[in-house]
C-alpha positions as CSV (number, residue, x, y, z in Angstrom):
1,X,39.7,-19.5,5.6
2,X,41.1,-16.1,4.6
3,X,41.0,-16.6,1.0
4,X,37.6,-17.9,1.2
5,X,36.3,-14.8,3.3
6,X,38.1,-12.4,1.0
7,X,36.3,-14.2,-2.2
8,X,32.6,-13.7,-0.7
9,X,33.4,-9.9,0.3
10,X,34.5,-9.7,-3.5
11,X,31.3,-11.2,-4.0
12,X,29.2,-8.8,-2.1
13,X,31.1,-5.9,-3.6
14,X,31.0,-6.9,-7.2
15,X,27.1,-7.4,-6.6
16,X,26.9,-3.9,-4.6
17,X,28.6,-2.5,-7.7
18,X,26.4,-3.6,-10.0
19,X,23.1,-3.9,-9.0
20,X,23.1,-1.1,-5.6
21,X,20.7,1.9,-6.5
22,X,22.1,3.4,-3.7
23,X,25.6,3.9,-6.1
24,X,24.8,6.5,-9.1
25,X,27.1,4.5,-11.3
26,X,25.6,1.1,-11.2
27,X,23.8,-0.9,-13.6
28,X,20.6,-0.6,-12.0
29,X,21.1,3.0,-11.2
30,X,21.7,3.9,-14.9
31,X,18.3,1.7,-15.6
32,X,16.6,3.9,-13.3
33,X,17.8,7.1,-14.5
34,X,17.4,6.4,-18.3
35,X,13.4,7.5,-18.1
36,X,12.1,4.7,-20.4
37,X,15.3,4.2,-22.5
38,X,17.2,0.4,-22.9
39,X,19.6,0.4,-20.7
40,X,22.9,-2.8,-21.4
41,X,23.4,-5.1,-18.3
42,X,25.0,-8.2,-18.3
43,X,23.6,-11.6,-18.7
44,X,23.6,-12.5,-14.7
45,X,21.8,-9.4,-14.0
46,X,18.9,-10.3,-16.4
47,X,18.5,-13.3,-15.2
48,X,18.3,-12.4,-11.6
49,X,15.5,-9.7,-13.0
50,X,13.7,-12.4,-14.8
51,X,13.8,-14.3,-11.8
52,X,12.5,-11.8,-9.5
53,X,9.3,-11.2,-12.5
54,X,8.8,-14.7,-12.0
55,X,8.1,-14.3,-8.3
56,X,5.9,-11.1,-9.2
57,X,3.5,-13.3,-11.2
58,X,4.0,-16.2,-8.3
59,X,3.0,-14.1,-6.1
60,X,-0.1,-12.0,-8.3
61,X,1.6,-8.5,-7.8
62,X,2.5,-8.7,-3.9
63,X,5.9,-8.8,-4.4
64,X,6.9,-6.2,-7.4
65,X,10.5,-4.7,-7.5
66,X,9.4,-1.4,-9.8
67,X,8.3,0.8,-6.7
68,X,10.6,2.9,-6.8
69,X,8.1,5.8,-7.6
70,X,5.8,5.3,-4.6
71,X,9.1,5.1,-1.9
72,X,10.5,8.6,-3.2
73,X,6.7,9.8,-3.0
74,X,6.6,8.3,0.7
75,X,10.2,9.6,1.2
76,X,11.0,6.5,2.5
77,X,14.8,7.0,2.2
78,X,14.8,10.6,3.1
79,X,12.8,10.5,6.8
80,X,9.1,9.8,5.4
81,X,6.4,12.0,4.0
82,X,3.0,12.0,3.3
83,X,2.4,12.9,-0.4
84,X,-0.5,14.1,-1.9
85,X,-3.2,12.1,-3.5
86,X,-1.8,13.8,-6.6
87,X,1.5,12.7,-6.5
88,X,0.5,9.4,-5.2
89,X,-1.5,9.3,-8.2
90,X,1.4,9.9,-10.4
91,X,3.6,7.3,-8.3
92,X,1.0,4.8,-8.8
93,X,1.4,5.1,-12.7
94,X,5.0,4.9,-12.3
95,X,5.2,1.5,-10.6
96,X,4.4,-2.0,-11.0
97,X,6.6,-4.9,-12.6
98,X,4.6,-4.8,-15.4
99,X,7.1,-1.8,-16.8
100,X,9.8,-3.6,-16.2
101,X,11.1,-5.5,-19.8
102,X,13.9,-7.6,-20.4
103,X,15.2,-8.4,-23.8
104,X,18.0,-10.9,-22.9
105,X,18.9,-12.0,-26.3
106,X,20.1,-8.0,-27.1
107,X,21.0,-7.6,-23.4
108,X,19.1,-4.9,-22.3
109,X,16.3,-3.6,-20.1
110,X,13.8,-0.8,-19.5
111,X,11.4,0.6,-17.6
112,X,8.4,1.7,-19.8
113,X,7.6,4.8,-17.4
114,X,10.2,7.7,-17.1
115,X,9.6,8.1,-13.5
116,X,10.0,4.0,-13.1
117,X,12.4,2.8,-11.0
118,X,13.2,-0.9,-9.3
119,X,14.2,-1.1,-5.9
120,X,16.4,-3.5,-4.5
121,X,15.5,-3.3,-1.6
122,X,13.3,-6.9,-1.5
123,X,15.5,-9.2,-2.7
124,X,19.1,-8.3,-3.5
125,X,21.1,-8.9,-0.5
126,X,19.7,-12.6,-0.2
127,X,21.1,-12.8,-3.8
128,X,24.3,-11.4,-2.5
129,X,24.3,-13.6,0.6
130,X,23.4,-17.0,-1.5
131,X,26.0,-16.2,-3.8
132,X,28.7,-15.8,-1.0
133,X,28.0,-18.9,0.7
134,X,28.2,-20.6,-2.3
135,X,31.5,-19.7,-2.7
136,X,32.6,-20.1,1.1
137,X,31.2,-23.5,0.5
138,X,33.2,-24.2,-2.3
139,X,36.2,-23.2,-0.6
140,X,35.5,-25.9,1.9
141,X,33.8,-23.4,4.9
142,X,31.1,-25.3,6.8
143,X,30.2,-23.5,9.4
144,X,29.6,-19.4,8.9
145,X,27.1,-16.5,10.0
146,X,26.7,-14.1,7.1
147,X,25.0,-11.2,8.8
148,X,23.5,-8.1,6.2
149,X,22.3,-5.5,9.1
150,X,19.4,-8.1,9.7
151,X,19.4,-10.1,6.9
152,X,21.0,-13.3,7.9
153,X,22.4,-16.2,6.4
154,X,23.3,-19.4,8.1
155,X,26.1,-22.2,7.5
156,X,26.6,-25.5,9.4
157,X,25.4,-25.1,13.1
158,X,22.3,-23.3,14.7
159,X,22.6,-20.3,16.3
160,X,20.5,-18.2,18.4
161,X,18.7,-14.9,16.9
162,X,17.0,-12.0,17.8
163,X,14.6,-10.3,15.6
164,X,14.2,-6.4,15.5
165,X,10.4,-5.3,16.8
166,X,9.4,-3.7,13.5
167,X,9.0,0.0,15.2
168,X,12.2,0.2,16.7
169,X,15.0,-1.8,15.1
170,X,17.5,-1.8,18.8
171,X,14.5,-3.3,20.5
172,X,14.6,-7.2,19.9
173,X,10.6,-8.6,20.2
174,X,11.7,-12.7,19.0
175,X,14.1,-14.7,19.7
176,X,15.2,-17.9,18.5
C-alpha cells in the first residue's frame, strides 16, 4: 500500500509540475507567458490539450480552457474586481479556445493572442486524480478516497459526501 500511495503522489506532483499555472516554471506557465510564441511540451501534455479542444467543440464553446484573460480582468485569483467595459473588452479578444493551436507532430503549442492564457482550472486535477487511481489500481488498491480540496475521486466502496454551498465553501448545502 505504501508504494502504491507514494507512486500516485509522484503522479500528482509530476502533473503539478508540468502543467500547474500556479508554478512560473511549468510547461503551461511558460505557454502562457510566451505572448503568441510556440512554446515545446511533451507529447502527453498535447494530447491532454487536444482532448480538452475536443470537449470545447463538444460542448459549442461552454467549456473553453483559454480564459485566462477574463479571470485576471475579474481578479478572480487576487480577491475579485469589477473591470471596465474596456478592459473586459480587451479580455474578451484575448480568450477563447479558438487561440489555442497544437502542432503535435513538431511538439509545440501557442496561443495566438499575447495576452492569451489557459487555465487549468476546469479540468486538470480530474486528469491528475484519473491518472493516480490508475496507478493505485495497478498496484492492486481497491478501495481509496482521492480527495483534491473538493474534487473527489472514488475507489471500491461508497461513501458519504458533502458538497460545499457555492457562496460559502465551510457550509455543506448536499449531502450524499
Amino acid at each position: 500500500l505504501r508504494h502504491a500511495t507514494e507512486a500516485a503522489f509522484r503522479e500528482s506532483e509530476r502533473t503539478e509540475a508540468a502543467c500547474s499555472t500556479w508554478r512560473p516554471d511549468s510547461g503551461w506557465s511558460r505557454l502562457n507567458q510566451a505572448r503568441g510564441a510556440d512554446v515545446a511540451l511533451d507529447r502527453e501534455w498535447l494530447d491532454l490539450l487536444s482532448t480538452v479542444l475536443s470537449w470545447t467543440r463538444q460542448t459549442d464553446g461552454a467549456f473553453d480552457p483559454v480564459l485566462g484573460a477574463l479571470l485576471r480582468a475579474w481578479g478572480i485569483r487576487t480577491g475579485g474586481r469589477t473591470p471596465s467595459a474596456e478592459e473586459l473588452a480587451r479580455a474578451r479578444a484575448a480568450s477563447g479556445a479558438k487561440l489555442l493551436s497544437l502542432d503535435v507532430g513538431r511538439g509545440v503549442a501557442r496561443l495566438g493572442h499575447p495576452e492569451a492564457a489557459l487555465d487549468e482550472g476546469g479540468f486538470l486535477k480530474g486528469y491528475a486524480l484519473d491518472r493516480m487511481a490508475r496507478l493505485l489500481v495497478a498496484e492492486g488498491v481497491r478501495d481509496a478516497l482521492l480527495d483534491f480540496g473538493g474534487q473527489l475521486l472514488v475507489l471500491g466502496r461508497s461513501r458519504r459526501v458533502a458538497l460545499s454551498a457555492p457562496d460559502d465553501r465551510h457550509r455543506a448545502t448536499l449531502s450524499f
